[in-house]
TIDOPA-468487 format. One record per residue (C-alpha): residue in three letters; x, z negated, y negated. Coordinates in nm, 2 decimals, decimal comma. Each point is the difference from the previous one (the first is absolute). Layout:
<nodes>
ALA / X / Z / Y
...
</nodes>
This chain:
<nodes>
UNK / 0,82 / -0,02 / 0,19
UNK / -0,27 / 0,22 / -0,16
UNK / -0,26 / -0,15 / -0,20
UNK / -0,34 / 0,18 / 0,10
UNK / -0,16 / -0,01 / -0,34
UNK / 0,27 / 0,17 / -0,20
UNK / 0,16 / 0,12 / 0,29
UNK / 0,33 / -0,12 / -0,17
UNK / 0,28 / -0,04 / 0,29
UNK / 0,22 / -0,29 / -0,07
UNK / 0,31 / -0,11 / 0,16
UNK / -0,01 / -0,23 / 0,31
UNK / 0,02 / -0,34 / 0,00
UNK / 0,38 / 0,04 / 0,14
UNK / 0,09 / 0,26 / -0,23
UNK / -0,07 / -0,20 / -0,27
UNK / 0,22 / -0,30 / 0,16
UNK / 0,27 / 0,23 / -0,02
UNK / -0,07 / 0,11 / -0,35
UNK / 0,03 / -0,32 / -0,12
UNK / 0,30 / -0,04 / 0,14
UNK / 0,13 / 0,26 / -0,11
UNK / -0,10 / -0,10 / -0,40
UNK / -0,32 / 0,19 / 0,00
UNK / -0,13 / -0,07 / -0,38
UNK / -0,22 / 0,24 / -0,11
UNK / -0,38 / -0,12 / -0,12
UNK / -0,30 / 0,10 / 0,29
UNK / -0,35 / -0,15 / 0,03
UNK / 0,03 / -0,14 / 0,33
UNK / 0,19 / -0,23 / 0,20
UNK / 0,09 / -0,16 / 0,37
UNK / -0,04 / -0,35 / 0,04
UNK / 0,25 / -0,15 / 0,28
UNK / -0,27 / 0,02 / 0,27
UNK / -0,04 / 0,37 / -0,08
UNK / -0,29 / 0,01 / -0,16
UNK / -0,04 / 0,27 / -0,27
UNK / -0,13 / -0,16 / -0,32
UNK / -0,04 / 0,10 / -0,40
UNK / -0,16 / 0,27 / -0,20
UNK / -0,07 / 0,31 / 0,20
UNK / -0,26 / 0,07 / -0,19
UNK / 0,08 / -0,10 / -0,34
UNK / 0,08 / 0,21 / -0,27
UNK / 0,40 / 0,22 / 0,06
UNK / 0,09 / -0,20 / -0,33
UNK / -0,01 / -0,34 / 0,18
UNK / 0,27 / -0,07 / 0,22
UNK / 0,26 / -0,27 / 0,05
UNK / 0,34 / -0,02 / 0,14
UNK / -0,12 / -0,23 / 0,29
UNK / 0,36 / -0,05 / 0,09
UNK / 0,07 / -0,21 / -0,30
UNK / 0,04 / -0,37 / 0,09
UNK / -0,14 / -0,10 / -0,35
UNK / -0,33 / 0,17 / 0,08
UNK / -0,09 / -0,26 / 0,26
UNK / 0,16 / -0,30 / -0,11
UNK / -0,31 / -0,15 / -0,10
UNK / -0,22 / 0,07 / 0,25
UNK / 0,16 / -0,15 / 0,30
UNK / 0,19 / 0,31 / 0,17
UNK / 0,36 / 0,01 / 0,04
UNK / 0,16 / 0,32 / -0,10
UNK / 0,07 / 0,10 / 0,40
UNK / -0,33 / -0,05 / 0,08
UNK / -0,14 / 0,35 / -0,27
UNK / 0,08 / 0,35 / 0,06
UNK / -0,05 / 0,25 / -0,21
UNK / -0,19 / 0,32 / 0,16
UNK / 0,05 / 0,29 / -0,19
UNK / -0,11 / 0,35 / 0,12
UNK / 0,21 / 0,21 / 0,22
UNK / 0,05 / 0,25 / -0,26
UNK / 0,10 / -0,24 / -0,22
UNK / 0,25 / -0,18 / 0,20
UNK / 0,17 / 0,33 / 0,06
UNK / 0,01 / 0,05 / -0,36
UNK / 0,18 / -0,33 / -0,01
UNK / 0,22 / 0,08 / 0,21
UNK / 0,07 / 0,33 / -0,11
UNK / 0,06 / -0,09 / -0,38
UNK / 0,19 / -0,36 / 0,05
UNK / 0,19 / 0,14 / 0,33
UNK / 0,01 / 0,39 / 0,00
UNK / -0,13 / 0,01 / 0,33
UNK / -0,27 / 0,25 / 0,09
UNK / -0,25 / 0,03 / 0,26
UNK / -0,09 / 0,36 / 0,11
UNK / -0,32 / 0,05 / 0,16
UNK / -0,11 / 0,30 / 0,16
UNK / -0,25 / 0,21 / 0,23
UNK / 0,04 / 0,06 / 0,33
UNK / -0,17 / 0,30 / 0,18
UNK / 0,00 / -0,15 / 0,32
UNK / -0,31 / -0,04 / 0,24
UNK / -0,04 / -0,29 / -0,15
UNK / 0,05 / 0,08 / -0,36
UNK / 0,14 / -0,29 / -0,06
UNK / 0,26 / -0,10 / -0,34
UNK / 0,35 / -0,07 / 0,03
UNK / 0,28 / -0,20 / -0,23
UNK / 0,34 / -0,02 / -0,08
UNK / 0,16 / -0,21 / -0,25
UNK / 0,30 / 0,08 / -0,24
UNK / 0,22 / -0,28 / -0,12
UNK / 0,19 / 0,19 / -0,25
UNK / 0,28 / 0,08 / 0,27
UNK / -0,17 / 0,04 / 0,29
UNK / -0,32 / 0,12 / 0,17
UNK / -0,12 / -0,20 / 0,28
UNK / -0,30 / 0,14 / 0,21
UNK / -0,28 / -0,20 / 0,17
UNK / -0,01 / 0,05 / 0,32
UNK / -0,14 / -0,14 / 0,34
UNK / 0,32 / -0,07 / 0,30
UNK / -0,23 / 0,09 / 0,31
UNK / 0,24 / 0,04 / 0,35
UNK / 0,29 / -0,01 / -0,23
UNK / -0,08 / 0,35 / -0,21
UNK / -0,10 / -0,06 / -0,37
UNK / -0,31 / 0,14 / -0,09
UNK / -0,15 / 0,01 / -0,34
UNK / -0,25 / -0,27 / -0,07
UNK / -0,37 / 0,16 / -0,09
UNK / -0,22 / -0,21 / -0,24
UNK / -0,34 / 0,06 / 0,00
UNK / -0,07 / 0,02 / -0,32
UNK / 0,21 / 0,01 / -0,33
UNK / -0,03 / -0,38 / -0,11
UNK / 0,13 / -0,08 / 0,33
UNK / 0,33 / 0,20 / -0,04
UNK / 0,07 / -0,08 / -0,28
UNK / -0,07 / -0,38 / 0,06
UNK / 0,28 / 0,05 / 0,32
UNK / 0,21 / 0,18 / -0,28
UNK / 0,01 / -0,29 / -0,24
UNK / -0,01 / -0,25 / 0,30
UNK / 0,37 / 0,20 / 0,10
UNK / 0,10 / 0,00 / -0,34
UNK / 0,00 / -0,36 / -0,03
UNK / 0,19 / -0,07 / 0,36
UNK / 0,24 / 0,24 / -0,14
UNK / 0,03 / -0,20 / -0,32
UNK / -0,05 / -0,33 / 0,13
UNK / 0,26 / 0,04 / 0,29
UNK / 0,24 / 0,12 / -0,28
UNK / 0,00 / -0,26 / -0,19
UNK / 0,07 / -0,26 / 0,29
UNK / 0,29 / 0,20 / 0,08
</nodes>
């Protein structure tokens, strides 16, 4: 989700489901209530931030701590992931017709492309812009890490 004053782009309302699950607990200035609403301090100064998934934060006002998600930027979840995981997200230009960006993520052993399954052929998935691929790259990350740890 962009903001349109500082043209900020932070992670979707389901990414950030998924980073909380996954133990997300780095400090950011906004945050997802359950409905999906994004909240907190998008304009407030970088120094103020919270870790919103912190159940002691919102003991006293009435939320539960699965009802609060922290929304950190896209860059900064994949700087998250990179320096608590090792995983890296590769994002890069297309010279298509469409110019269009492309990903790939690297768990450390492998590197898993994103790609469209159209007619049963594997294509790879174009992003319009740069926020958006790496949003799907952090998004992939997380199933891969998420569905690892079930296992």
């Amino acid at each position: 989700m962009i903001d349109n004053v500082t043209h900020e782009y932070y992670c979707s309302f389901e990414i950030c489901q998924l980073l909380k699950k996954a133990g997300f607990d780095w400090k950011c200035r906004c945050y997802y209530e359950k409905s999906g609403k994004l909240r907190g301090l998008q304009n407030a100064p970088h120094k103020v931030a919270y870790d919103h998934n912190d159940a002691r934060i919102w003991q006293n006002n009435g939320n539960g701590p699965d009802e609060i998600f922290s929304a950190p930027l896209v860059a900064t979840a994949a700087s998250w992931l990179h320096e608590n995981y090792g995983m890296e997200i590769n994002v890069r230009h297309g010279y298509d017709r469409d110019s269009r960006y492309f990903a790939s993520v690297w768990d450390g052993e492998y590197i898993y492309d994103l790609v469209d399954v159209i007619d049963g052929h594997s294509r790879p998935k174009g992003f319009y812009t740069l926020d958006e691929a790496t949003e799907a790259g952090v998004k992939r990350c997380l199933e891969l890490m998420l569905n690892e740890k079930e296992d």
